[in-house]
C-alpha positions in Angstrom: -25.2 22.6 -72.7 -25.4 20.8 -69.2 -24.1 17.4 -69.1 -26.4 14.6 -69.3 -27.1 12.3 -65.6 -29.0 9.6 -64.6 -30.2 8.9 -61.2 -30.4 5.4 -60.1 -31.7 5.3 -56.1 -29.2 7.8 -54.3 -26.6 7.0 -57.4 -25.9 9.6 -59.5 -24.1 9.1 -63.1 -22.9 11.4 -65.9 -23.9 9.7 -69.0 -21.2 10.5 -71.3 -22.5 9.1 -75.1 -20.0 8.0 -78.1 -20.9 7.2 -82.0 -18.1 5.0 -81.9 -19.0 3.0 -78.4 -21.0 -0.3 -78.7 -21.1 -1.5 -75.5 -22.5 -0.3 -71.9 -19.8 0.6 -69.3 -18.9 2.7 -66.2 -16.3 3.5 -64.0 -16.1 5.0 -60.6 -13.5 7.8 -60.4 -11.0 8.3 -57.7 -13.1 10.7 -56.2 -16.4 8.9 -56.1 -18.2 10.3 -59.2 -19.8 7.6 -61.5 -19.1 7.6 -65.5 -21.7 5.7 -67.5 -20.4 5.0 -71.2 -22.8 4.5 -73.7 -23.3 3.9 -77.4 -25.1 7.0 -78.4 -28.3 6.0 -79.7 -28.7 3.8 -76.3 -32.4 4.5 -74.8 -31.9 6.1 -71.1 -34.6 3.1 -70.1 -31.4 0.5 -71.1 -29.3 2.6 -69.2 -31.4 3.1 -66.2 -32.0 -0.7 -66.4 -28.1 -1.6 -66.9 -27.0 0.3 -64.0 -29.7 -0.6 -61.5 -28.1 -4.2 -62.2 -25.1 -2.5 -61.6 -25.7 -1.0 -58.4 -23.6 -3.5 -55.9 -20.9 -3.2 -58.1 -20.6 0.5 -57.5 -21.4 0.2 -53.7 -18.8 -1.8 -53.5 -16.4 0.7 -55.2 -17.3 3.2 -53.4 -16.7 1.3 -49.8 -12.7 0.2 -51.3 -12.5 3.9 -51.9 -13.7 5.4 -48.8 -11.9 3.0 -47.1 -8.5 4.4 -48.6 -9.2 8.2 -47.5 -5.7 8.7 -46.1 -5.7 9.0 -42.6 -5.8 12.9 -40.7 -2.2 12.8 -39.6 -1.7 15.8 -36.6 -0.4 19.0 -37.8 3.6 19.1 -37.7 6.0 17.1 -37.3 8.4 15.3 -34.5 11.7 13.4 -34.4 10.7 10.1 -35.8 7.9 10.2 -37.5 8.2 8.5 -40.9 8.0 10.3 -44.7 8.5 8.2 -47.6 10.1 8.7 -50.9 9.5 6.6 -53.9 8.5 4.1 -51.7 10.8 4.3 -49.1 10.9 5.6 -45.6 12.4 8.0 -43.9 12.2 9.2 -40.2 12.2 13.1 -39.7 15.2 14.1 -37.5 16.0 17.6 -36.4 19.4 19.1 -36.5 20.7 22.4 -35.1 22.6 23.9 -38.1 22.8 23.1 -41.8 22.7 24.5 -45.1 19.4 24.0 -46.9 16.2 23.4 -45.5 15.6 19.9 -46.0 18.4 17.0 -46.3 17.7 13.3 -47.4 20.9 11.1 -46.0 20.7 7.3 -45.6 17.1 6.5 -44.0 16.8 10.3 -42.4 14.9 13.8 -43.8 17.3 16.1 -41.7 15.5 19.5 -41.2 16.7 22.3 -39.4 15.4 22.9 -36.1 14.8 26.3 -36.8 12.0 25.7 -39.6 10.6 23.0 -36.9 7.5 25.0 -36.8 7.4 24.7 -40.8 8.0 21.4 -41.3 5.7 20.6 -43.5 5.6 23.5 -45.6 9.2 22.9 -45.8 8.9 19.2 -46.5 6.3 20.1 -49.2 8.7 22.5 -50.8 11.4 19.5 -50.8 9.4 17.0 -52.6 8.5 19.5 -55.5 11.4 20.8 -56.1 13.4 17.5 -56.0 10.9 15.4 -56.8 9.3 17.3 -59.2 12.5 16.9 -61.1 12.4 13.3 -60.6 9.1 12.7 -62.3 9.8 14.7 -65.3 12.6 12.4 -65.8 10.7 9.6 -65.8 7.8 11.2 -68.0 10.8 11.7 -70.5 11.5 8.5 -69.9 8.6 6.7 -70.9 7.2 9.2 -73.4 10.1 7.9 -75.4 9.3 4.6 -74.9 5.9 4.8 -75.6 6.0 7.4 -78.5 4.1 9.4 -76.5 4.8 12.9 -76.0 2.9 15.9 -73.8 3.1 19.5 -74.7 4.4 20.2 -70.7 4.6 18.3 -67.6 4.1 20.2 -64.1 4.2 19.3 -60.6 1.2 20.9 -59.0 -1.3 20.0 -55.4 -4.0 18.1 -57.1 -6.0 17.7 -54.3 -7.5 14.0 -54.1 -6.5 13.2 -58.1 -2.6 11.8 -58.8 -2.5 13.1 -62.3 -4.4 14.7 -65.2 -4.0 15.6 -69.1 -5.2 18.6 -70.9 -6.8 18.8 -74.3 -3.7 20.8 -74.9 -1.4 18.3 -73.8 -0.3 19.4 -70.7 0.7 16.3 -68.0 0.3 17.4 -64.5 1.0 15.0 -61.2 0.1 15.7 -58.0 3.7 16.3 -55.3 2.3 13.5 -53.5 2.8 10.7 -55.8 6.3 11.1 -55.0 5.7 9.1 -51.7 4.7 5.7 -53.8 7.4 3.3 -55.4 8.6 3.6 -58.5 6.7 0.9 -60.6 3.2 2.9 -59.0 4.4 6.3 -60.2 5.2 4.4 -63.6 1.6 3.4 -63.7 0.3 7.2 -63.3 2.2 8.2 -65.6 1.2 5.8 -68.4 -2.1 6.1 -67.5 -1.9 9.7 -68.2 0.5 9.3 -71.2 -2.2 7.3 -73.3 -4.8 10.2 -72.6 -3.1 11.6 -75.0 -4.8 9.6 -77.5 -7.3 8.2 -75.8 -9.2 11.2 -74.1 -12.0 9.3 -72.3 -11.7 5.8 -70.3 -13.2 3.5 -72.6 -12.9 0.3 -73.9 -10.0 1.8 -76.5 -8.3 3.7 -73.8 -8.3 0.5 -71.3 -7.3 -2.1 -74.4 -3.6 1.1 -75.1 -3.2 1.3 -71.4 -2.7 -3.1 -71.5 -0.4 -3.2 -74.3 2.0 -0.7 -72.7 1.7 -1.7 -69.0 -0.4 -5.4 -69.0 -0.1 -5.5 -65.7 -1.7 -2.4 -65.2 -4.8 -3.5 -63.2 -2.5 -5.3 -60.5 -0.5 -1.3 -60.3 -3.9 0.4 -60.0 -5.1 -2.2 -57.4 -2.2 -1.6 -55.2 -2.1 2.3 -56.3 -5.5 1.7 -54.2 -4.3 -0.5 -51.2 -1.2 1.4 -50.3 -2.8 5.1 -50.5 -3.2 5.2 -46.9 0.0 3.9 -45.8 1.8 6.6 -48.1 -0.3 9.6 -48.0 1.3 11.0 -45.4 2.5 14.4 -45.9 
């Protein structure tokens, strides 16, 4: 059964319909695709109305968002340029000899000069294996607090998306998120934590996500800002 849509000028939103919704709502996703939520019994001329007087709103959105594309950086690396980790960065330098590809000292990502050519595969190797540790940590860390607790977490290349949670269970987070602080990776993580209960963004999931994080919506707001000063690698 295809998914219901509803076109509104050159918008285009799935209509996703609940018994247990009573009020209109919609979101716009990361990636640019529109959500309408809607009680199920909810006429699709209400819900064409509703979102036509929704339609700056969305615009809008979808300007911020485009706007926060990370920026092409040139393939490769050179001595200097800047990574970050949890929020903080480091400059690439490149040393002659040393055991390991990839070493993190005070303020430097020391790679041999050797894998120069590599660098970024290397670098990408780096953060999920040392950072992927890192953020199961913290899942554990505030599944306990929360009382929330995923079937498997796994570090994976999500493309454009920073996390996602199976019907199974299953956390994933993309390598990248590893470049943000610590109280933005917090805020993925939550977010995906209470999908564990809360499948679908609406008004149920949004009212969880504030009583374990209330200052969620500032997080997601700078999750939003900062996404082209960290996407980087």
């Amino acid at each position: 059964m295809s998914a219901e849509t509803l076109s509104v000028g050159d918008l285009l939103f799935e209509v996703q319909r609940s018994s247990r919704r009573k009020t209109l709502g919609l979101t716009v996703d990361r990636s640019g695709e529109l959500k309408l939520y809607a009680p199920e019994a909810t006429p699709r001329e209400q819900l064409e109305k509703w979102a036509k007087s929704r339609q700056l709103w969305v615009y809008q959105k979808l300007a911020i968002k485009e706007a926060s594309r990370p920026i092409p950086r040139p393939a490769g690396y050179m001595s200097g340029d800047a990574v970050f980790y949890l929020g903080r960065s480091y400059r690439v330098r490149f040393v002659t000899d040393q055991e390991g590809a990839v070493h993190c000292r005070t303020g430097w990502l020391e790679l041999r000069l050797s894998d120069k050519t590599d660098a970024e595969a290397r670098i990408r190797e780096w953060f999920q294996a040392t950072g992927g540790h890192w953020i199961k940590e913290r899942v554990k860390l505030l599944s306990d607090r929360y009382g929330l607790v995923p079937s498997t977490v796994e570090i994976l290349d999500l493309g454009n998306r920073w996390g996602s949670c199976s019907a199974a269970g299953r956390l994933n987070f993309n390598w990248r998120l590893l470049q943000f602080p610590i109280r933005l990776i917090d805020y993925v993580i939550t977010h995906e934590l209470v999908h564990l209960v809360e499948p679908h963004h609406n008004d149920d999931y949004w009212r969880r996500l504030e009583g374990l994080m209330p200052d969620y919506a500032d997080r997601k707001a700078k999750l939003l800002e900062t996404t082209r000063e960290y996407d980087r690698v």
